[in-house]
TITOR-354350 format. One line per field, with one value per residue (C-alpha): x, y, z. Coordinates in pm, whole numbers, plus 50000, padded with zeros to 5 digits. Layout:
% TITOR-354350
c1 <- (X;...) $
c2 <- (Y;...) $
c3 <- (Z;...) $
***
This chain:
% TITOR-354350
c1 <- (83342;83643;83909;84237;84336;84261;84169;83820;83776;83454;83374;83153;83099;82957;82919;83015;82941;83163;83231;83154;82823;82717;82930;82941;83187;83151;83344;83287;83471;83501;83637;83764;83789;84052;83973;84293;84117;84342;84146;84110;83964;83988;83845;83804;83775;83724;83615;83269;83083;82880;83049;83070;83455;83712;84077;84297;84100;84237;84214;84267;84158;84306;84421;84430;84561;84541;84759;84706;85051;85411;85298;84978;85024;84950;84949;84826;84783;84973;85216;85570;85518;85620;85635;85317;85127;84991;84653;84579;84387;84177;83864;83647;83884;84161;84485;84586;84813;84961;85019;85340;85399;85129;85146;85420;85300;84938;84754;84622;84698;84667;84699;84566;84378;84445;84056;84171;84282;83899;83629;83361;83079;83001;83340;83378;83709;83828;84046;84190;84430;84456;84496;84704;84638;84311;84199;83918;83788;83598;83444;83255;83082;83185;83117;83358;83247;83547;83526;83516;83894;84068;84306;84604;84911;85245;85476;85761;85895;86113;86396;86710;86871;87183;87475;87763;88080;88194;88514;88421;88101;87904;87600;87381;87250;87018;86652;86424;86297;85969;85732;85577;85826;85997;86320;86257;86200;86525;86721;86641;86692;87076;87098;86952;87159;87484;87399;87476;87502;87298;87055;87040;86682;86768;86403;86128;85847;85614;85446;85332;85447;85088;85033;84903;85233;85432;85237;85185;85524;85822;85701;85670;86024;86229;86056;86217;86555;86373;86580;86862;86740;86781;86584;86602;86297;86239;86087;85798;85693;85631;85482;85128;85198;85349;85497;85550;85339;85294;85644;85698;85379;85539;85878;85702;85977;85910;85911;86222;86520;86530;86306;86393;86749;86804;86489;86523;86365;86373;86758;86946;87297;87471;87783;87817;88169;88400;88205;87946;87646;87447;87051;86939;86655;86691;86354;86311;86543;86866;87081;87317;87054;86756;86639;86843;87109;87198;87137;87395;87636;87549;87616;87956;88059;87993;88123;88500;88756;88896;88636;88535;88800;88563;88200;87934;87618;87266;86985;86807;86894;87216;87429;87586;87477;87452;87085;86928;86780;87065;86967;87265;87067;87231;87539;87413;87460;87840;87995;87923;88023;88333;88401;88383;88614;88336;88456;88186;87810;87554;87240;87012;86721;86887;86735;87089;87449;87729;88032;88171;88562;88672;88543;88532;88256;88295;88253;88589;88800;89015;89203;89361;89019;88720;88393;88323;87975;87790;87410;87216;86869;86840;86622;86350;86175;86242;86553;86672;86682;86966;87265;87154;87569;87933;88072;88400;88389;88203;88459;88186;87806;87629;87208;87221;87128;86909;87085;87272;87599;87833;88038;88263;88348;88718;88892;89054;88869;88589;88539;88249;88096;87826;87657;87397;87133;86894;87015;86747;86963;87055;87423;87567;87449;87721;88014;88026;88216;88448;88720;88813;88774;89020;88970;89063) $
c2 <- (19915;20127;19988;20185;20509;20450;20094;19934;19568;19405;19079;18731;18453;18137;17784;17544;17152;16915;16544;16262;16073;15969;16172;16542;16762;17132;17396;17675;18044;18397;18673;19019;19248;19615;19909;19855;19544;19297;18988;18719;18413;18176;17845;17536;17213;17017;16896;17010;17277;17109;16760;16610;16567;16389;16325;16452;16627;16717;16995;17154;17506;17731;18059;18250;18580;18775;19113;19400;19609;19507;19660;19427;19211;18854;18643;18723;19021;19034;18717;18711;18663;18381;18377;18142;18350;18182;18120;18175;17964;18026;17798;18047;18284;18159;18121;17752;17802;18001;17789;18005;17733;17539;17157;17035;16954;17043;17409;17376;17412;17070;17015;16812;16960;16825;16865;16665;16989;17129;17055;16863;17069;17322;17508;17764;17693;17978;18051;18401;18572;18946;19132;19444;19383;19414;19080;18870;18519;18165;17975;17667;17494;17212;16991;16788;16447;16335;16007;16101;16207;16232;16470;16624;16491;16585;16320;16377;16313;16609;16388;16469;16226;16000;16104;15897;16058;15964;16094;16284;16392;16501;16794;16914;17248;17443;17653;17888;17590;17388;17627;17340;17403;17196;17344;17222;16879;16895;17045;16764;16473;16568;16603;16261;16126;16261;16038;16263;16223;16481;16738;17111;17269;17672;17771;17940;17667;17866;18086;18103;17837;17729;17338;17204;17421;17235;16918;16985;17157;17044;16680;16553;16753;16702;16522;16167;16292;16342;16071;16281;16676;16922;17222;17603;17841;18128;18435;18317;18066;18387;18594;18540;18305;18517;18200;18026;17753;17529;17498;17403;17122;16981;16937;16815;17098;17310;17653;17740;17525;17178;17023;16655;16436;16432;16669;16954;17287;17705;17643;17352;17204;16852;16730;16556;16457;16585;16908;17089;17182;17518;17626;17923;18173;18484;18595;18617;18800;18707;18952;18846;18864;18731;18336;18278;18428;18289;17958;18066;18156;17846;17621;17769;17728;17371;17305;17474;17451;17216;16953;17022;17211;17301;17484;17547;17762;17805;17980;18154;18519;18624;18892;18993;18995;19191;19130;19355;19087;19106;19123;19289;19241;18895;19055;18955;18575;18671;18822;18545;18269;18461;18507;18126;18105;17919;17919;17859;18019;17879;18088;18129;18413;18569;18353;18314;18171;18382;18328;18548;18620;18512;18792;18898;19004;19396;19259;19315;19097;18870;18562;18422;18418;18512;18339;18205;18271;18052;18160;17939;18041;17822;17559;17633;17952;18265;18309;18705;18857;19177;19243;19537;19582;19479;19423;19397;19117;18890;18618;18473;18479;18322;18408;18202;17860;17661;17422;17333;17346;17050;16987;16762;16793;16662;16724;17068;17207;17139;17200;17301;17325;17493;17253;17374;17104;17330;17710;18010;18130;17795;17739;17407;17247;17120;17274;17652;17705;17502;17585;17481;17659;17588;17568;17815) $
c3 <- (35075;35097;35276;35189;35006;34634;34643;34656;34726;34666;34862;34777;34924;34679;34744;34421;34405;34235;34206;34002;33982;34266;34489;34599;34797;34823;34757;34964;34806;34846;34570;34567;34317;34360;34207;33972;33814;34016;34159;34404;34522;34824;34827;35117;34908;35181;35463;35341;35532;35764;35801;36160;36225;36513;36526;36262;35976;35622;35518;35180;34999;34700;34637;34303;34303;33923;33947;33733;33881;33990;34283;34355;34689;34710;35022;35404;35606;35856;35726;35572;35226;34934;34631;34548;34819;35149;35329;35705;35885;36209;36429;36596;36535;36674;36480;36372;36119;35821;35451;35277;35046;34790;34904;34638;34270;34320;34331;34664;35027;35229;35611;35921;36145;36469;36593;36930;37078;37084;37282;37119;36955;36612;36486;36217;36029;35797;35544;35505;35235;35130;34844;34832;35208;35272;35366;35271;35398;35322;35598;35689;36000;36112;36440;36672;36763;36944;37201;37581;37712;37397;37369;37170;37346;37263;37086;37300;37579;37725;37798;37596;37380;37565;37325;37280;37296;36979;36797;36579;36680;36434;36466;36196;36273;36110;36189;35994;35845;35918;35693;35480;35176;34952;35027;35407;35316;35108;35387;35626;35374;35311;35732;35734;35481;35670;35932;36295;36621;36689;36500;36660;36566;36572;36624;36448;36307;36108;36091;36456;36636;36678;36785;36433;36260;36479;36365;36059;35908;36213;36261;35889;35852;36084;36338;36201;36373;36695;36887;36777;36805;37036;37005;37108;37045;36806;36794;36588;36849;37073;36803;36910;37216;37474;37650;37340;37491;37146;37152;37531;37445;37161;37313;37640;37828;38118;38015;38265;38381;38364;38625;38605;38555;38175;38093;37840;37900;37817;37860;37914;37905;37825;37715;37429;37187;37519;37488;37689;37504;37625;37489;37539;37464;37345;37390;37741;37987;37942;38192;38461;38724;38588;38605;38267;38338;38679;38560;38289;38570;38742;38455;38331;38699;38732;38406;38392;38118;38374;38291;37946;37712;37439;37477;37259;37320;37037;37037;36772;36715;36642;36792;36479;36136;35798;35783;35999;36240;36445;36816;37033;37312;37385;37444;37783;37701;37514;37805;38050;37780;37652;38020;38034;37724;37548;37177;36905;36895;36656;36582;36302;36253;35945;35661;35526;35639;35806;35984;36178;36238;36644;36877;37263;37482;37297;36958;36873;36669;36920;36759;37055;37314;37076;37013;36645;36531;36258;36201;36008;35928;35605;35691;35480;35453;35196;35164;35295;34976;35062;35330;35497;35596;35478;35832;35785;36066;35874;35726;35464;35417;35199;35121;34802;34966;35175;35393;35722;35918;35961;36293;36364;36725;36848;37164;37159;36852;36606;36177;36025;35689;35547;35301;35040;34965;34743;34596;34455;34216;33994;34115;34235;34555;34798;35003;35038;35369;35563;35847;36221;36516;36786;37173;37394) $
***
């Protein structure tokens, strides 16, 4: 069937046993063929088609991709690409979650599906890729036997940590990482083994935000520095969820202000190393007036230079940047926080590290009242490949490296560092940036 100018892509579907004596599974694939010659296949290993299932079900499949031009594509339609390609995976057609990365030292994709989360009865699970975009898909049938009143819960319990206010007071921040990569699982073993006070999640879990990404890719990841982690959301958790629900389930927040003593939520404050901590989200309205925004106003109020000399606000996507994911739009959020004189902004988005030089509400360099910005999107994921700009603003970036900020919070100012922990072009791990940023 013809599917795009100049390309043809033929379609199979074939069922293959395998296993030793005594034993079978079934392999259940699909191929395509382009007119150029370039090929395809998608396979589910297992469960077999068929099987009755409960609980948390493992899942596994393969993708082979064999390209005839540079210009072939390999991976998902629709889905940000890597270099080993990626599989998307729906039940009934609705999305569950998208593999960028093979499971590490084998050829296939592995995950859990959390089958908890579906009412009981026969499911179609299937396994999607494209070539050259034009997508093509494996499925099997499978049926959910799960006892009366179970149920996917969510493993936390949308009360914030209780922070010490130890001197110094360390924070490892980083996001654009829980994608079910090596490099992720790297990134979080050097936080763990710097021992914080507290872990700052930047957002995006990919590549949906869905409930089993969250389970499958965050929780393995990061989730052992849970006790420690606060969390703001990304733009991928609202890419298909227009309230971001998976992540307001897995965080167990309400998806506006706090609502309970010590609860988290869409935005929330704390104070923490003689500081006060702000979260925000920079996907919903963020202006003076709206619910954000006047709890912003609200929050800077009750918590004046008076009380708490130093302030630090995250969320996920950065005002300024020489990638072109910069969002100006939360100019919104600066003016009320440099208004504030809060002095340090930590954001991610950009899959690389920048720091920015001190600047006001305008975006103009100011060294006496400006706001510092770090952005950290090196979690995990791709790394951004080109700067789109040379803003002469920026005071260093680095798109070489996966890995995570350092703070060390004092009275009256803070350092950071930006420490490498795995790099794409061969170079040594470790240090790369490192200054202080003085209170205002």
């Amino acid at each position: 069937m013809r599917l795009w100018a100049g390309m043809t892509i033929a379609v199979a579907a074939v069922g293959c046993w395998f296993g030793m004596a005594g034993t079978a599974a079934a392999s259940v694939c699909a191929d395509a063929r382009a007119a150029d010659g370039a090929t395809a296949q998608i396979c589910i290993t297992s469960p077999a088609s068929g099987t009755t299932v409960s609980g948390g079900v493992t899942v596994t499949g393969t993708a082979v991709w064999h390209k005839v031009r540079p210009s072939d594509v390999a991976g998902c339609a629709g889905q940000r690409l890597t270099p080993s390609g990626c599989i998307t995976w729906t039940v009934n057609g609705v999305y569950q979650l998208t593999h960028l990365y093979k499971t590490p030292g084998t050829s296939s994709y592995r995950w859990v599906w959390h089958s908890q989360a579906w009412t009981n009865g026969p499911k179609t699970l299937t396994a999607s890729i494209a070539l050259n975009n034009a997508p093509h898909s494996a499925s099997i049938h499978l049926n959910v036997a799960n006892p009366p009143g179970t149920h996917l819960g969510s493993p936390n319990t949308g009360l914030l940590p209780i922070f010490s206010q130890a001197t110094p007071f360390v924070i490892a921040a980083t996001g654009d990482g829980a994608a079910g990569s090596t490099y992720a699982n790297a990134v979080a073993a050097m936080v763990e083994g710097w021992h914080p006070n507290m872990f700052m999640y930047l957002g995006d879990v990919y590549q949906r935000g869905s409930k089993d990404e969250f389970m499958d890719f965050y929780d393995p990841t990061f989730g052992p520095l849970r006790k420690i982690t606060v969390a703001t959301v990304g733009n991928h958790e609202y890419k298909i969820y227009s309230t971001a629900a998976p992540y307001f389930w897995y965080w167990n927040y309400p998806d506006s202000k706090p609502t309970r003593p010590g609860g988290g939520g869409q935005y929330y404050s704390f104070n923490a190393g003689d500081w006060h901590i702000i979260s925000l989200d920079a996907n919903i309205a963020m202006d003076p007036m709206s619910p954000q925004g006047v709890w912003l106003h609200n929050d800077l109020a009750t918590h004046p230079n008076s009380l708490y000399s130093c302030t630090l606000a995250f969320w996920h996507q950065e005002r300024f940047s020489d990638i072109s994911l910069r969002l100006p739009s939360t100019s919104a959020l600066w003016v009320q926080l440099f208004n504030a004189n809060a002095d340090l902004i930590v954001n991610a988005h950009a899959h690389a590290y920048e720091r920015w030089r001190p600047l006001n509400a305008a975006g103009q360099v100011d060294l006496t009242r400006g706001i510092t910005q770090l952005v950290a999107g090196t979690g995990g994921n791709v790394l951004s490949q080109n700067w789109q700009t040379n803003d002469s603003r920026s005071a260093f970036r680095d798109h070489s490296n996966w890995g995570a900020i350092k703070l060390a919070l004092y009275p009256g100012h803070a350092t950071y560092q930006f420490i490498a922990s795995g790099s794409k072009d061969g170079t040594a791990n470790g240090l790369k940036d490192q200054g202080t940023v003085n209170c205002h």
